[in-house]
C-alpha positions as CSV (number, residue, x, y, z in Angstrom):
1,X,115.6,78.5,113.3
2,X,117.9,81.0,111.4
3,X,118.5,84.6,113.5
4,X,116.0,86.6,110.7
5,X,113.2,83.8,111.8
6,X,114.3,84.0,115.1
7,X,113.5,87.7,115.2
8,X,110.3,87.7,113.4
9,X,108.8,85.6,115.4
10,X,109.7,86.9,118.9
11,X,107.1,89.9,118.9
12,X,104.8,86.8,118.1
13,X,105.7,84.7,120.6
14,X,104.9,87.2,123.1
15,X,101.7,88.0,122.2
16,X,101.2,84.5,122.8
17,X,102.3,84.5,125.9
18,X,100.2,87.2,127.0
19,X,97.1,85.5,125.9
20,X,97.9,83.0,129.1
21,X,98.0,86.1,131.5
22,X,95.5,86.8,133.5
23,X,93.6,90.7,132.2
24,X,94.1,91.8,135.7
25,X,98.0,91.1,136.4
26,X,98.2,95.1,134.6
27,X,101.9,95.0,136.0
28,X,102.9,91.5,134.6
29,X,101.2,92.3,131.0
30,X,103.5,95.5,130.6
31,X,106.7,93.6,131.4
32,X,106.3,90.5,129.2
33,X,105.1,92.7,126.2
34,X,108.2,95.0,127.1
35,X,110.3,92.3,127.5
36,X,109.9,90.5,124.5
37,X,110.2,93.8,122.3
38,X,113.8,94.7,123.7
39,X,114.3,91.2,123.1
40,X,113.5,91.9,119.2
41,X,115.3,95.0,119.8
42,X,118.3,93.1,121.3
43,X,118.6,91.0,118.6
44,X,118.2,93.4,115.4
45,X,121.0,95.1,117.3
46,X,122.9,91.9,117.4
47,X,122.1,91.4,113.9
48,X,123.5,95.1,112.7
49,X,126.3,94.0,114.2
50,X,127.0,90.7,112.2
51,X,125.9,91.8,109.1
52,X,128.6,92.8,106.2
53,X,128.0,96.3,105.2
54,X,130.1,95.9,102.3
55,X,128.0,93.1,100.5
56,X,125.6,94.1,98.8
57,X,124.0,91.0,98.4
58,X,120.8,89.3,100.5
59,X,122.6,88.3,104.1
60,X,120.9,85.9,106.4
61,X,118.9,83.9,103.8
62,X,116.3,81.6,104.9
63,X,113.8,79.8,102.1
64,X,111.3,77.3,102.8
65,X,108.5,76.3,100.3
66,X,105.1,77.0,101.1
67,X,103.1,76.3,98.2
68,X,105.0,74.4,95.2
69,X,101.9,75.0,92.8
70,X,101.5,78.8,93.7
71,X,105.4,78.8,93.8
72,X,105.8,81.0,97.3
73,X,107.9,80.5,100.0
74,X,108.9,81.3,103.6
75,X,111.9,83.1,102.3
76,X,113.7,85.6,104.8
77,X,116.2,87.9,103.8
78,X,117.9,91.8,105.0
79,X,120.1,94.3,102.5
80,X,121.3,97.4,103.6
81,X,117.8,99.0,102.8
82,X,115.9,97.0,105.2
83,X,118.9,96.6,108.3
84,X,118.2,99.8,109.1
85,X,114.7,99.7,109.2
86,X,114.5,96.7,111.0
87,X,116.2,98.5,114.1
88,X,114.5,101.4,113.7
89,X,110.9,99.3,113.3
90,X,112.0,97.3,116.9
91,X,114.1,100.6,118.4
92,X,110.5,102.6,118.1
93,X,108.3,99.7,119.3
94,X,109.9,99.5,122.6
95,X,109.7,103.2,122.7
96,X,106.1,103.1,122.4
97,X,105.2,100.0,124.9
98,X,107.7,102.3,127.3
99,X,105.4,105.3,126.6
100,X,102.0,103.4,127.5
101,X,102.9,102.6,131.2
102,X,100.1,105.2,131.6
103,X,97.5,103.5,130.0
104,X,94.5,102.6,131.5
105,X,91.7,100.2,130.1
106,X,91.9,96.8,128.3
107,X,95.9,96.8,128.9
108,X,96.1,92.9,127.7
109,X,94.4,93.4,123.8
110,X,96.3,97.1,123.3
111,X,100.1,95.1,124.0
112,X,99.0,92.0,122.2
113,X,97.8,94.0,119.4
114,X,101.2,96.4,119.8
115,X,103.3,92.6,119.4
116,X,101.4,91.7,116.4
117,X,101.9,95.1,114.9
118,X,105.7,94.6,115.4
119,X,105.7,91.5,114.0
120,X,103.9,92.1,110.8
121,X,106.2,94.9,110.5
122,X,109.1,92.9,110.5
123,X,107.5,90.6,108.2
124,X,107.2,93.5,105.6
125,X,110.9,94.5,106.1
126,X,112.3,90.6,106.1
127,X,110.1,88.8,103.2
128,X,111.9,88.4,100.1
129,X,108.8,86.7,98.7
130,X,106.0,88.7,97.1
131,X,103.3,86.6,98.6
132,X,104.3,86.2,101.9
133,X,105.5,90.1,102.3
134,X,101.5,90.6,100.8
135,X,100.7,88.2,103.9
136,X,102.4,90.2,106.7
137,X,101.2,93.7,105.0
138,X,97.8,93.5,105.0
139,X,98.6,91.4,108.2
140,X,99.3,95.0,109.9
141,X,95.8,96.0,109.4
142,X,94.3,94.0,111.9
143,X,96.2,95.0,115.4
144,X,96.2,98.7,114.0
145,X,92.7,98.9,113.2
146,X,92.1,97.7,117.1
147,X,94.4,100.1,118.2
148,X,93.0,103.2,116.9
149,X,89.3,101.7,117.6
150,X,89.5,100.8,120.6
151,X,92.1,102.9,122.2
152,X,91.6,106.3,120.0
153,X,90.0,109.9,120.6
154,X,86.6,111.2,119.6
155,X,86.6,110.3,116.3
156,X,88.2,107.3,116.2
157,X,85.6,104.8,114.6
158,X,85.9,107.4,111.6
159,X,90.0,107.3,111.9
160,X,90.4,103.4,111.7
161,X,87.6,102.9,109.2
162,X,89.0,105.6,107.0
163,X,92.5,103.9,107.1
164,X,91.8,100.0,106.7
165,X,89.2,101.3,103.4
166,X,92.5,103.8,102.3
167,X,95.0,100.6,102.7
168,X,92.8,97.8,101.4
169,X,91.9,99.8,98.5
170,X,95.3,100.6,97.5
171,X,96.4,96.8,98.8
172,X,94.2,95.9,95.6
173,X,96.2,97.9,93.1
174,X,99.7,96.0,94.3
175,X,97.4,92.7,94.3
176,X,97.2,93.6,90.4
177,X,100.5,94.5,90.1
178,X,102.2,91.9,91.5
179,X,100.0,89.2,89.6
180,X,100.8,90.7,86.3
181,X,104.8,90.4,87.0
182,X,103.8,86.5,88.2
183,X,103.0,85.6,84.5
184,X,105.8,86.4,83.1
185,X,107.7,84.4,85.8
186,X,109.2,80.9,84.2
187,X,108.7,79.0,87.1
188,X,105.9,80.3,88.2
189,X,107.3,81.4,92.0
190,X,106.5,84.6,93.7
191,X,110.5,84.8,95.1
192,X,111.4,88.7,94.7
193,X,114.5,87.9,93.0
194,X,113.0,86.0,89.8
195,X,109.9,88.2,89.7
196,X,112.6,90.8,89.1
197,X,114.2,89.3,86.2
198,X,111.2,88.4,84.4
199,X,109.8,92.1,85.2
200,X,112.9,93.0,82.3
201,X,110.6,90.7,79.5
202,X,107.7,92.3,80.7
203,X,105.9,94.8,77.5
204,X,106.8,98.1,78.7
205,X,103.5,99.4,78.7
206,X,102.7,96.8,81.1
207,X,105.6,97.7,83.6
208,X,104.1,101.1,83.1
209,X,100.7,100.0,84.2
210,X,102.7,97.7,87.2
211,X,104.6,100.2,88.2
212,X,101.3,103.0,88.5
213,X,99.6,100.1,90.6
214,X,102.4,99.5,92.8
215,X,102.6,103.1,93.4
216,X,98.9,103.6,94.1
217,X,99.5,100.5,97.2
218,X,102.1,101.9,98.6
219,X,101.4,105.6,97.6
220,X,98.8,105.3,100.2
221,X,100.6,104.0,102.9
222,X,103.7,106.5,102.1
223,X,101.4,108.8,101.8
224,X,101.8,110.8,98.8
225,X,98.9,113.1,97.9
226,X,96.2,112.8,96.8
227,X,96.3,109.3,98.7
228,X,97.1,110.8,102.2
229,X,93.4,111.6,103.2
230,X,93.3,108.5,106.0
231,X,96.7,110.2,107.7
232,X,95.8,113.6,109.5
233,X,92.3,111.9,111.6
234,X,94.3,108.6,112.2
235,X,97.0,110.3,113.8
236,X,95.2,112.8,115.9
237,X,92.6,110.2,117.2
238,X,95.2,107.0,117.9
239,X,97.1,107.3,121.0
240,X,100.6,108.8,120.9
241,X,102.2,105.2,121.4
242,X,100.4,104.4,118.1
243,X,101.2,107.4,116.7
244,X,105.0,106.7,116.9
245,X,105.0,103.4,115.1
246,X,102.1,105.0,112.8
247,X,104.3,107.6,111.9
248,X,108.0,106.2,112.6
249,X,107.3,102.3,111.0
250,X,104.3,102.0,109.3
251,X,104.4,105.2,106.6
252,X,108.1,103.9,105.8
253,X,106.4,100.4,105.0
254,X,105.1,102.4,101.7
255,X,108.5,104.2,100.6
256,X,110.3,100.7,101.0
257,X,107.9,98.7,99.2
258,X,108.3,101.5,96.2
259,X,111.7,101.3,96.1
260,X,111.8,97.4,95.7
261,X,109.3,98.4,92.9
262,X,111.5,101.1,91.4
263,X,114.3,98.7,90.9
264,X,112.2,96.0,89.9
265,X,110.8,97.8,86.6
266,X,113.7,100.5,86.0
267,X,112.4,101.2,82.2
268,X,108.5,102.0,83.8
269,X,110.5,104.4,86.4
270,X,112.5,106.3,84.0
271,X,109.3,106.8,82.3
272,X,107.1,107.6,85.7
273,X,110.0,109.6,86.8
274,X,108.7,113.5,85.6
275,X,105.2,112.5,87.5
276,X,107.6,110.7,90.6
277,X,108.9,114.5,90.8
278,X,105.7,116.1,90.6
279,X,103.9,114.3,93.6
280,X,107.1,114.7,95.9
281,X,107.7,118.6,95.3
282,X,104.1,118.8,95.2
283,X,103.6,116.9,98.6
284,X,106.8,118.4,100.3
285,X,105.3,121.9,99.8
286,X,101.5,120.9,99.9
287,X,102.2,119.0,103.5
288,X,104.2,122.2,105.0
289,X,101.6,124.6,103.9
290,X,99.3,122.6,106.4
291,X,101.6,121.8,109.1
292,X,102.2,125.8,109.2
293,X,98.6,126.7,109.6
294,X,97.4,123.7,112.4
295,X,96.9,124.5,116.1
296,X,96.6,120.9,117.1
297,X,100.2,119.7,117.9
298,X,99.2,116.3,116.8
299,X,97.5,117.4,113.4
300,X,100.7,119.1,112.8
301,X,103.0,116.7,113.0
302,X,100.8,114.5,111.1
303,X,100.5,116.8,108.0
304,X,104.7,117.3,108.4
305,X,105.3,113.7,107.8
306,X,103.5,114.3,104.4
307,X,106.2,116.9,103.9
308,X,109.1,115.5,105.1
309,X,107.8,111.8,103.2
310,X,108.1,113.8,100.0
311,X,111.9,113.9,100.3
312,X,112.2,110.1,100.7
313,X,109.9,109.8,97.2
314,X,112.1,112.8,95.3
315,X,115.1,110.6,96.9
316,X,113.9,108.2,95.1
317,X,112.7,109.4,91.9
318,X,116.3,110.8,91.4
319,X,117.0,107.3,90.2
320,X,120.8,108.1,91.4
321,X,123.1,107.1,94.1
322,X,122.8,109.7,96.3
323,X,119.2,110.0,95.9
324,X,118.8,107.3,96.9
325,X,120.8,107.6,99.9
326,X,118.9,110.5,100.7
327,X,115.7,108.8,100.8
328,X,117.2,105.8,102.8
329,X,118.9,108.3,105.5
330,X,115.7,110.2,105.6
331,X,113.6,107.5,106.1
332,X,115.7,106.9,109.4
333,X,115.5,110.5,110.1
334,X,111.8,110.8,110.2
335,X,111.0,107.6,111.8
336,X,113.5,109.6,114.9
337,X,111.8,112.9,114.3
338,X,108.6,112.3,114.4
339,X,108.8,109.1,116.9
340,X,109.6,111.9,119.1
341,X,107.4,114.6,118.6
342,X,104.4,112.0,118.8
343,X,106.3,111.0,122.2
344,X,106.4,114.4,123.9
345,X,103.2,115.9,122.4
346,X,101.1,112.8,123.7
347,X,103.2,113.3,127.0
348,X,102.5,117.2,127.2
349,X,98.9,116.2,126.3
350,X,98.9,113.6,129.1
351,X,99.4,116.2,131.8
352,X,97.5,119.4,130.3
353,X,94.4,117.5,128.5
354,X,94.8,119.7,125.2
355,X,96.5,119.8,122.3
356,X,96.1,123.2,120.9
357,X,99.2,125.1,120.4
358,X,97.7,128.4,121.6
359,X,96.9,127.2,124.9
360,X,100.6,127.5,125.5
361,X,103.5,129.5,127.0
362,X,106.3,129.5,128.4
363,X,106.7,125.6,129.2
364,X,110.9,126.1,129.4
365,X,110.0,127.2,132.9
366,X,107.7,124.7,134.2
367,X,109.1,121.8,132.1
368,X,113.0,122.7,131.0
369,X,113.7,118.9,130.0
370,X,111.0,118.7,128.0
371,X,111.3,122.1,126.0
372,X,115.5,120.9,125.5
373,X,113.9,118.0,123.9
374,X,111.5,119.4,121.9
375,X,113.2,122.1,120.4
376,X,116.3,119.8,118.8
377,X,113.3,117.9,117.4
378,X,111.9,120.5,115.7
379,X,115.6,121.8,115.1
380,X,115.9,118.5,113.5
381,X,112.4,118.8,111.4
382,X,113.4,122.1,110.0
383,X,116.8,120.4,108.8
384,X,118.9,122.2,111.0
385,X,123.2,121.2,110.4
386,X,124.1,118.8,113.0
387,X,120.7,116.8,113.3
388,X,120.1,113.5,110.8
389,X,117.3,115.6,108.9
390,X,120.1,117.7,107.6
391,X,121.9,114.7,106.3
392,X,119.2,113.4,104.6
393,X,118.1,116.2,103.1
394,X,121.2,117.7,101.7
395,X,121.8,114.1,100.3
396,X,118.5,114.5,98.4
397,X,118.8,117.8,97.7
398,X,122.2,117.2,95.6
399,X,120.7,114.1,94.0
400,X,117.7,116.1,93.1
401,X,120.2,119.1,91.7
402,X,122.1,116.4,89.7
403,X,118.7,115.6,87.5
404,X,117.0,118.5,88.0
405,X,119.1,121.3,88.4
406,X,117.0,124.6,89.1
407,X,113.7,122.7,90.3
408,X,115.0,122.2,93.2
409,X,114.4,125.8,94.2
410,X,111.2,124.1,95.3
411,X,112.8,121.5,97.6
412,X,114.3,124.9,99.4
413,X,110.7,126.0,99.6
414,X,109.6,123.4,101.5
415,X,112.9,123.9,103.7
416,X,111.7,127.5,104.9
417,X,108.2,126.1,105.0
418,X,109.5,123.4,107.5
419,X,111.7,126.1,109.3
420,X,108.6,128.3,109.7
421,X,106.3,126.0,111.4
422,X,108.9,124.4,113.8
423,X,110.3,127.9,114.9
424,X,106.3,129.3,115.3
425,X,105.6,126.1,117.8
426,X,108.4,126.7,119.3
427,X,108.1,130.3,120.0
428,X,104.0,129.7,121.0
429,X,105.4,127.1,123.6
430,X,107.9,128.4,125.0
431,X,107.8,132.4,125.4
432,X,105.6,134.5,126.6
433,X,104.6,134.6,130.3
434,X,103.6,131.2,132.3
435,X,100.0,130.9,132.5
436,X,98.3,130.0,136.3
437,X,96.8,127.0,134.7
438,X,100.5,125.7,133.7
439,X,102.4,126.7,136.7
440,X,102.3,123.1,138.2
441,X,103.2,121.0,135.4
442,X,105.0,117.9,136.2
443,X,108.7,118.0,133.6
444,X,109.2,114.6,132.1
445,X,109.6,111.8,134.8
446,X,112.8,109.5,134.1
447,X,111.2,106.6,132.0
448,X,109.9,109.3,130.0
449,X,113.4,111.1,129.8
450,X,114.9,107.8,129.0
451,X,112.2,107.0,125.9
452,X,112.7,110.4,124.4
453,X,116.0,111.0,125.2
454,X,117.2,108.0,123.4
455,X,115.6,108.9,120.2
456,X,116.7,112.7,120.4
457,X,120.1,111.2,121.1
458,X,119.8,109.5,118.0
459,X,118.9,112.4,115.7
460,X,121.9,113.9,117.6
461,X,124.5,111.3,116.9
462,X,123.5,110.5,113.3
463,X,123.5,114.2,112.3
464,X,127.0,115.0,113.8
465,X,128.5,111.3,113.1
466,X,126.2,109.9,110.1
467,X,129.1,107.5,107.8
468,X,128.0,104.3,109.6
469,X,124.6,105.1,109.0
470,X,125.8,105.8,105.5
471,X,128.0,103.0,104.9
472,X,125.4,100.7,106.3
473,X,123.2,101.0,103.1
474,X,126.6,102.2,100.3
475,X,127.1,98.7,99.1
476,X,123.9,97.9,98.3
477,X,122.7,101.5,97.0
478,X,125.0,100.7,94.8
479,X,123.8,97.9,93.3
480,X,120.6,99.2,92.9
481,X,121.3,102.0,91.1
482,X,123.5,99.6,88.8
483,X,120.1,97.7,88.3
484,X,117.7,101.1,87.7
485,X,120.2,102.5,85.0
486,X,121.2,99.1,83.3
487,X,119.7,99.7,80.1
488,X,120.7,103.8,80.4
């Protein structure tokens, strides 16, 4: 078993093994499920390490036929577009399993259904076979579905019905898609790399139509409006563990999948590129707009990520180099971000029983760790110098400029947008005079300072020290953006 099989298959493997554990050993459930996800983690750490940042090519590469007449196969591969989301997907699941030791109820499905998540995550990231990476997609419906069922708020029958009918529907437009680039295939195989090149002898009103149905399919999971409806109730009725890898993993699932896309039919992206623009501007400002005017912490996060997902898609619809970098970087950057404002906004609501912003004041004297934290987060949100959202955004922003020049005036919209939401919550939460009802609330205990300190840490080190970050992904950004502008 090759290291990429090796680490898809660990989350797996201990979901298996928790099946054999008895419901009531609580303790020994949450240190098998933790231990095999810093396994995973361990090991895409080990692999970042190995891997040649200055080949661009597919590193790793494990193929195995599955189906000679369909033509797919178990074929396993990592670029500098999915390393870094492969750490990142198994950095922020042990993040969450560290942030559940609270949880009460059912303990054995929610960490079997948490391993399963991870692995069809990985699955996603790894597959370089369009039938298989179909497999492990729609495969992450299942645990999270349970998840938010089972383990949400008020609401949450509404929250995970909404988002399986939001993800299956748009699941059905890349379905289409990807069966109108198998025709044209010679061999008839579903490997990424030949349905690429026979994409280029495709009609191009035909890539047009691929293209608009692989953008619908992942649009939703991205999300990109008008497809973001499921987003806002799932994340306010899952539990903040859920949230993290809702919000940190499964919304990047979307923006990788439509960049493979992008690359794979360069003539129907030039083409899509003025609408590409349109829905990222549109969302970037559109998201803000909503995050400013929420009073429930959770709802506002969730309508930021629809922001701050607009700069990965305008990354992308640059079609350049450095857009693309942008949208790689902030990809990263959000998955850190957001990770931890879904950690300490589930651990604030842990201790006080409420998520509304205006029942607030002056935490930075009850709970002086936890305000530190959560102000370079939403430093970090708002893009301020010296975080990773500053990296990634000024990397968009110039990409942007290069094809757009003076429409990205807009882009600095959503910027003071951003910066006026994050500096309001901080301000409500931490000013003002401590209210009796908050005068003995516990700061953040030390596994809790360890899970979000490490990814504040990160958003930290990245923004003052990002060229390994950027290096990891140069060689093959490069390549791609030979591919997109081939015939240009």
């Amino acid at each position: 078993m090759g290291i990429l099989s090796t680490l898809l298959w660990t989350p797996a493997i201990g979901a298996l093994a928790l099946i054999f554990i008895p419901g009531q050993n609580t303790l020994a459930i949450r240190w098998v499920a933790n231990f095999f996800s810093a396994a995973a983690f361990l090991l895409s750490c080990y692999l970042i390490g190995v891997y040649d940042q200055h080949d661009a090519d597919l590193q790793f590469n494990e193929l195995l036929p599955l189906n000679p007449k369909l033509g797919s196969s178990y074929a396993l591969g990592v670029d500098g577009i999915s390393m870094p989301l492969l750490v990142l997907s198994t950095l922020l699941t042990s993040i969450a399993l560290l942030a559940s030791f609270n949880l009460q109820g059912r303990i054995k499905g929610y960490h079997i259904c948490i391993l399963m998540l991870e692995f069809g995550m990985l699955g996603v990231f790894l597959s370089q076979d369009w039938s298989i990476f179909y497999i492990f997609w729609e495969l992450t419906l299942t645990p999270l579905f349970f998840l938010i069922d089972r383990w949400g708020g008020k609401h949450r029958h509404a929250a995970s019905l909404n988002f399986v009918l939001y993800t299956m529907g748009g699941s059905v437009f890349m379905l289409l898609s990807v069966l109108a680039v198998y025709q044209y295939v010679p061999g008839h195989d579903t490997l990424m790399k030949d349905m690429g090149q026979a994409a280029q002898h495709m009609p191009k009103h035909q890539q047009v139509l691929a293209l608009l149905g692989f953008l619908i399919g992942f649009g939703v999971k991205l999300p990109i409006f008008p497809l973001h409806g499921w987003l806002p109730l799932a994340h306010v009725e899952a539990p903040s563990p859920v949230s993290i890898l809702l919000s940190g993993i499964l919304l990047k699932m979307g923006a990788y999948g439509l960049m493979r896309t992008v690359t794979m039919l360069p003539e129907a992206a030039h083409m899509l590129q003025p609408l590409l623009v349109f829905l990222a501007l549109f969302g970037m400002i559109y998201g803000g707009l909503l995050a400013w005017r929420q009073t429930d912490l959770k709802a506002m996060v969730a309508y930021s990520s629809v922001s701050h997902m607009g700069i990965v898609l305008l990354g992308i619809a640059t079609l350049n180099e450095i857009g693309f970098t942008g949208a790689i970087l902030q990809m990263v950057a959000h998955g850190l971000i957001a990770g931890a404002m879904f950690l300490l906004v589930g651990l604030l609501y842990e201790r006080t029983h409420t998520r509304n912003i205006l029942d607030y004041s002056s935490l930075v004297q009850v709970m002086p760790r936890f305000a530190l934290l959560m102000t370079l987060t939403l430093f970090a949100a708002m893009g301020l110098p010296g975080s990773v959202g500053f990296i990634a955004e000024l990397h968009t922003m110039i990409g942007g400029f290069q094809q757009w020049q003076g429409l990205m005036v807009l882009f600095s919209l959503s910027i003071l947008i951003s910066a006026a939401y994050a500096i309001r919550t901080i301000t409500l939460l931490f000013t003002g005079t401590v209210r009796p009802k908050l005068q003995h609330i516990e700061d953040l205990h030390s596994y809790e300072l360890l899970a979000a300190g490490i990814l504040v840490s990160g958003i930290v080190w990245f923004g003052l020290m990002p060229t390994p970050l950027i290096e990891l992904s140069a060689a093959t950004v490069s390549q791609l953006y030979d591919l997109v502008n081939a015939r240009n």
